[in-house]
N, C-alpha and C positions, 0 to 999 in steps of 0.2 A: 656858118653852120656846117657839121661833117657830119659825115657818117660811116660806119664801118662795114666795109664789104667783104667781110672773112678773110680780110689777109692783112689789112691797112684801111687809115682812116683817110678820106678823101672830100674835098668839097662838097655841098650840098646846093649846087648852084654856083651862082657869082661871089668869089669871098670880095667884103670888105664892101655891105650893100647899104649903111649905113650912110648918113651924110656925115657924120662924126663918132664923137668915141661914145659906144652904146654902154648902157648903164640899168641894172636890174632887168633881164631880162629874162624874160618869161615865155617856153615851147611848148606848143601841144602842137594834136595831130588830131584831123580829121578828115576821115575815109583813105587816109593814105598821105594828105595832103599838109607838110609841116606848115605851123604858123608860129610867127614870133613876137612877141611884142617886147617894146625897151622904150628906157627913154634915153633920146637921139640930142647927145650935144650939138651937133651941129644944125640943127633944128630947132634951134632954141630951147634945148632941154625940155622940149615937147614929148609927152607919148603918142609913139608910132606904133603900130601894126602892118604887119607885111605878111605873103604867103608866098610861095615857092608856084610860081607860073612855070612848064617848060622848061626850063635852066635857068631861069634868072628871078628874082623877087623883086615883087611889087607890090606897092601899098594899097590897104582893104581901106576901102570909104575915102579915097581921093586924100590924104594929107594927113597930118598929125589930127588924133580925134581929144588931144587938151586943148582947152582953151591959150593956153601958156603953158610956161613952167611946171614941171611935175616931177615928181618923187615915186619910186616902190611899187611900178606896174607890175601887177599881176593879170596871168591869161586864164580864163579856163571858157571852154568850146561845147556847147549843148545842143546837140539836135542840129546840129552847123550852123549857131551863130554864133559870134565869138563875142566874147561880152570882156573889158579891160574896167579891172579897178587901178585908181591911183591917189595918188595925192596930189591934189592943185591947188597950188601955191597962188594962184591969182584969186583963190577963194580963200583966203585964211588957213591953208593948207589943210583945210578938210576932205576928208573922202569922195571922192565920186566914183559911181559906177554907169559906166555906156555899154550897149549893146549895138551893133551891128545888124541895123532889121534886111540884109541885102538888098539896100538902096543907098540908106544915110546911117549916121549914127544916131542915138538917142539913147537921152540920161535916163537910167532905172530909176523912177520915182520924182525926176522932177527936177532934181536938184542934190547936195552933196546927203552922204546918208549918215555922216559923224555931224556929232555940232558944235566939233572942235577939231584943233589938230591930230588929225589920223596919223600913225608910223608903223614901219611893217605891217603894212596892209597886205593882208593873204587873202587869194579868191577860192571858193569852188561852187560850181553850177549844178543842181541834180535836179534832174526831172524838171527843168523848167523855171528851179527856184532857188536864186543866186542867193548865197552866202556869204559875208565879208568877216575878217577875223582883223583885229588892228590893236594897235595900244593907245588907250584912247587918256591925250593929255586932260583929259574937261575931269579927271576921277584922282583920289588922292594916291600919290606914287607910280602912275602911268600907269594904271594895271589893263589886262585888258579885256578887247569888248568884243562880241560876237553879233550881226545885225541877219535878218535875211530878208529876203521881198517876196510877199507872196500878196500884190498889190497893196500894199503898205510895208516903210520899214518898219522893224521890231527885232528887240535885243532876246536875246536870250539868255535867261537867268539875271537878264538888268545888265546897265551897265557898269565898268570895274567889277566886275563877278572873280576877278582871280587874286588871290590871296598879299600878292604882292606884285614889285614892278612886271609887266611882259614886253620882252624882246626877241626879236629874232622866231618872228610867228609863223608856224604854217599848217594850214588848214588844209582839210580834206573829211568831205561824206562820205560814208560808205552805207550804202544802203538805208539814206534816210538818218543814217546818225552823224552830226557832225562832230570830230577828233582833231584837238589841237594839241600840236608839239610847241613848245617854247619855253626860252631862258629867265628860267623864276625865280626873280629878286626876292621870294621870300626863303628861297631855299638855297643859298649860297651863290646864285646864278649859276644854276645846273638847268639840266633839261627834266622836264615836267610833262605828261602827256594828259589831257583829258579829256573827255566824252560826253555829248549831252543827252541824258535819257530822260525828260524831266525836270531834270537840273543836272547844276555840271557834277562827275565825279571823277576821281584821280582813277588812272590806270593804270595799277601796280602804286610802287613807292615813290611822293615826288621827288625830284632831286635828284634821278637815280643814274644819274652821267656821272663817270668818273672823274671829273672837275666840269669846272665852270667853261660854258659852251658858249658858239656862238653859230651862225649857218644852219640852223636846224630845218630838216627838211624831211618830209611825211609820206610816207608811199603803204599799199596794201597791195599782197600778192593772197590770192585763194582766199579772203578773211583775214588774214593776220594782218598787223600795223608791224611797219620798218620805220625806223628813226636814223634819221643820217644827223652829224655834226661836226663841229670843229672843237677840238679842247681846247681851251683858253689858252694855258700855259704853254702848250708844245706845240700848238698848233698845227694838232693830226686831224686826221676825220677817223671817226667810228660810227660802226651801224651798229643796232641792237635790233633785237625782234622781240614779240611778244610771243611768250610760251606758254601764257593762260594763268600764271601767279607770278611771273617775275621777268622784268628785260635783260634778254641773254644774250653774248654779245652777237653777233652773226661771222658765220664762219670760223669761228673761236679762237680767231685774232684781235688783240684790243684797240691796234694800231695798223689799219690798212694803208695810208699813206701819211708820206711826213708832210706838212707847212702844205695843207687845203686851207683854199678859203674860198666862198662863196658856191657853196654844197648845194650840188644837186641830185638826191635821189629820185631813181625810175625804177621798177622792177619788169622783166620781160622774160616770159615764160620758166619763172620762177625764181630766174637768177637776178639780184638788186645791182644795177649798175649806178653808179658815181661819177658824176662829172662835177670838176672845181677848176679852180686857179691854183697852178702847182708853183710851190716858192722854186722847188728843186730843177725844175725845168724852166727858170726865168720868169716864171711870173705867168706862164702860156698855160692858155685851157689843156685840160687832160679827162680823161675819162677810162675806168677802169671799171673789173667784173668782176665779182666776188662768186671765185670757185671753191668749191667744199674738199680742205684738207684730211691727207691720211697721216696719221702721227702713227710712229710703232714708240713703243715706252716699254723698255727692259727692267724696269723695276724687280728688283728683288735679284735681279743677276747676280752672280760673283765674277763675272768676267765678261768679257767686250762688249759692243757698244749697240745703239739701238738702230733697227733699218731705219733709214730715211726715204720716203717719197714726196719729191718736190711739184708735182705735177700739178694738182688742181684736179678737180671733176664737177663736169656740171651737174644738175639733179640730175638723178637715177639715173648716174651714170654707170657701168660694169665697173669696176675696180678689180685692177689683176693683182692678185695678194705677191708681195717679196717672199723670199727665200728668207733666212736669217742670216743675210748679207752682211750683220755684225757681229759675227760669229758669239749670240750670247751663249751661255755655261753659266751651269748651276751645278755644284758638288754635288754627285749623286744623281744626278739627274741629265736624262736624253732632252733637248728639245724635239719637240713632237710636230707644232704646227700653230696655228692664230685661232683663237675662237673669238666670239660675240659677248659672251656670256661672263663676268666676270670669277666667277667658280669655276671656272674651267669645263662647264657644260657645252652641253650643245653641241652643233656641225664644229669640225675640225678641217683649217683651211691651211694646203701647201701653197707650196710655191707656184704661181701662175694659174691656182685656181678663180673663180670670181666670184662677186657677189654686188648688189645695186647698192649705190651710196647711199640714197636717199636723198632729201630737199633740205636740211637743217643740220645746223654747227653747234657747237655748246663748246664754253670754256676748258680746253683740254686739263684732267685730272691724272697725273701720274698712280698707275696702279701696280701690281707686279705683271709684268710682261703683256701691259697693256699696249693696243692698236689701238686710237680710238677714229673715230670714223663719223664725225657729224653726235648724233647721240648715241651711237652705238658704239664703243671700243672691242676694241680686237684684243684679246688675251691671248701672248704665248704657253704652250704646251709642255712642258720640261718631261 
């Protein structure tokens, strides 16, 4: 585990705290306090749990808390007890979920909570009352099933409720609503998001990833849903955000890195961080920020070329406006300055004036002597 201390990224403890090569794993934090769970080849492909004592890690409930063999642990931490879903292979590879009573472990419910082979099993905890999201083999085409325990299990919307196969699940409540991201075999294997209010409903268009995905990972900043993934074919990650009628990319980049796999979205004080396995850097963990671009767009110019600013801004950050650093021309016409507005209304911004970025990216749209800026473009002045 690392972490970044404003300069560089550095240990979180002891690297390399595993007994073998760690597999699915899964970080939360609570009260400051990182925990992780995986499952531990050298442990017999057991799921482990561990937390950050001190400078070193050490395992919560004395030892691997599977019976055996496991698959697809997920962590999620409520009220500080940490509760681990997985797949146990010594049970027919059904579901189970343990909690952590801060003595021993013990099974939610008694026993496995699928009644068949569970796969991408996603957790989350609210308020007391675990949730499991998985694709459940017992249903036709593996679609999947959403269960929660509120002293008994029970599905929601039944089990197979999604239209076609689900892979690559991830779950997340927000306030009481559970939202799942996952690759919808009914719809090309694209990424799908839905929500349960009553019954399940789509959120926006299904399908609406730019190809077929895979690593789909679910995060909320202030309210809004972020969707991280992998594209099949090229094997980038993209995030999307939800805009209230349609998933828009984030940042307004479509492709923030090349060859991720195994996608993990967080968001922290606004800004969605990304951690995967980068092809380009050997196959090694990476982790990057998604800062909010300024594009300048000379549209409609008859001569030179557009400013460029490479820099990035976090939310509401200042933004120092360029000069017309490419020297554009329009026949007949002085440049004047950058506005907001695409009429060329409103405040008139020089060189090293400023103005807040904002929180939000949109698909840059070439206009005449557009800046654009998150949702706002900057129009030049002729």
């Amino acid at each position: 585990v690392m972490k970044y201390n404003g300069s560089g990224w550095e240990l979180v403890g002891n690297g390399g705290f595993s007994a073998g090569a760690a597999t699915y794993l899964s970080l939360k934090f609570w009260n400051g306090v990182p925990y992780v769970a995986f499952v531990d080849a050298g442990n017999g492909s057991k799921t482990v749990l561990m937390k950050l004592e001190g400078n070193a890690w050490s395992g919560v409930g004395g030892g691997a808390l599977s019976a055996g063999k496991s698959d697809f642990a997920s962590l999620s931490i409520d009220n500080g007890f940490p509760y681990v879903a997985y797949q146990d292979q010594t049970n027919q590879f059904r579901g189970t979920l343990r909690k952590f009573n801060g003595s021993a472990w013990e099974t939610v419910g008694g026993g496995a909570f699928s009644s068949s082979q569970a796969n991408f099993i996603s957790l989350d905890v609210d308020n007391g009352i675990p949730y499991v999201a998985y694709r459940d083999t017992n249903v036709g085409m593996s679609r999947g099933t959403v269960m929660k325990f509120d002293g008994a299990w029970s599905t929601l919307g039944g089990n197979g409720f999604t239209s076609g196969a689900a892979s690559d699940i991830s779950l997340y409540v927000y306030n009481g609503v559970p939202y799942m991201a996952y690759t919808d075999g009914a719809n090309g294997d694209r990424t799908t998001v839905l929500k349960y209010e009553g019954g399940w409903q789509t959120v926006g268009s299904p399908g609406f990833s730019s190809d077929k995905t895979s690593f789909n990972s679910l995060a909320f900043a202030n309210g809004t849903p972020y969707v991280a993934y992998q594209t099949y074919y090229a094997g980038n990650a993209e995030i999307r955000k939800w805009n209230g009628s349609g998933w828009e990319l984030a940042g307004g980049a479509a492709y923030l890195a090349e060859g991720a796999y195994y996608i993990s979205l967080a968001i922290h004080d606004g800004n969605p961080y990304l951690a995967f396995q980068h092809r380009g850097q050997g196959w090694k963990a990476t982790v990057i920020k998604l800062k909010h671009a300024v594009v300048y767009d000379g549209s409609g110019s008859t001569g030179g070329t557009d400013a460029f600013d490479g820099a990035g801004y976090e939310s509401n950050a200042k933004v120092k406006v360029l000069a017309n650093t490419g020297n554009l021309s329009k026949t007949g016409y002085t440049f004047a300055g950058w506005t907001l507005i695409a009429d060329g209304s409103g405040t008139v911004y020089g060189a090293n004036d400023t103005f807040a970025i904002g929180s939000s990216a949109v698909e840059l749209v070439r206009r005449d002597l557009v800046c654009e800026v998150d949702a706002q473009p900057l129009y030049g002045l002729l």
